[in-house]
N, C-alpha and C positions, 0 to 999 in steps of 0.2 A: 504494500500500500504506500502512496506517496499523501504529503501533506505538504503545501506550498507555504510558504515564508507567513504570507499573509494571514494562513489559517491559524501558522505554530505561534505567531505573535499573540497574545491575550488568549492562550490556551491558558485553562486552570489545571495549577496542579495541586497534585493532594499524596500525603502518604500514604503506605499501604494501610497501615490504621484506620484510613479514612480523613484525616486533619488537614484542613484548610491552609498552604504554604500561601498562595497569591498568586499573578497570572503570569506566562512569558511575555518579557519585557524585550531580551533578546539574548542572540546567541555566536558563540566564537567558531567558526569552520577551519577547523586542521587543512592547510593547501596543498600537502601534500597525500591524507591520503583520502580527501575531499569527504570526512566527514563531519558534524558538525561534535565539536570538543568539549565547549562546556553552554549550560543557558544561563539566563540571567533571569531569577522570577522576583517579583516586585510583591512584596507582601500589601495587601488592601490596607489593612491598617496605619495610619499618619502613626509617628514619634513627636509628639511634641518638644520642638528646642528654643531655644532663648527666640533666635530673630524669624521663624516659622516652622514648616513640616516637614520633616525628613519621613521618607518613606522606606524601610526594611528592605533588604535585597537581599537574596540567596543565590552564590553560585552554584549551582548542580551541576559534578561532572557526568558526562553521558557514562559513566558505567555503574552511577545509581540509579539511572532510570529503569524500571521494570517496564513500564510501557506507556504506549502512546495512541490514542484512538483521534478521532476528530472532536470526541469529548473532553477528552481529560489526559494528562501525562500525570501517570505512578511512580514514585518515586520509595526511594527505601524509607522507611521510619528513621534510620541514625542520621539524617540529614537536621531534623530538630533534636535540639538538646533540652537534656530536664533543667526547666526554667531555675530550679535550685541551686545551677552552679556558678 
């Protein structure tokens, strides 16, 4: 199955858990062996800082990704860490 740029962009992803990471923001393409390397997902939730909003970013390398539909991209649970530490 192929997904074009446009789709994989504001794709949601989620862990295998099920938990809400954020959407594809964007991603880095290896030019040598033309796959793509790592995504950039943009967590929905603002950070509030002094002079406005910062918004969470997760890189996820493509060898956590479990899968990808035209719905959703799975990713491994160890991508989030317990908020404890």
């Amino acid at each position: 199955m192929l997904i074009q740029s446009k789709e994989l962009l504001h794709l949601s992803v989620e862990t295998q858990a099920g938990y809400f990471l954020g959407k594809v923001s964007g991603f880095d393409i290896d030019v040598d062996t033309h796959t793509i390397a790592n995504y950039y997902v943009r967590a929905m939730t603002p950070v509030n800082i002094l002079h406005g909003t910062l918004y969470e970013q997760f890189i996820i390398s493509q060898r956590m990704v479990i899968s990808i539909t035209k719905e959703k991209m799975v990713v491994e649970d160890s991508v989030v860490r317990d908020k404890k530490e």
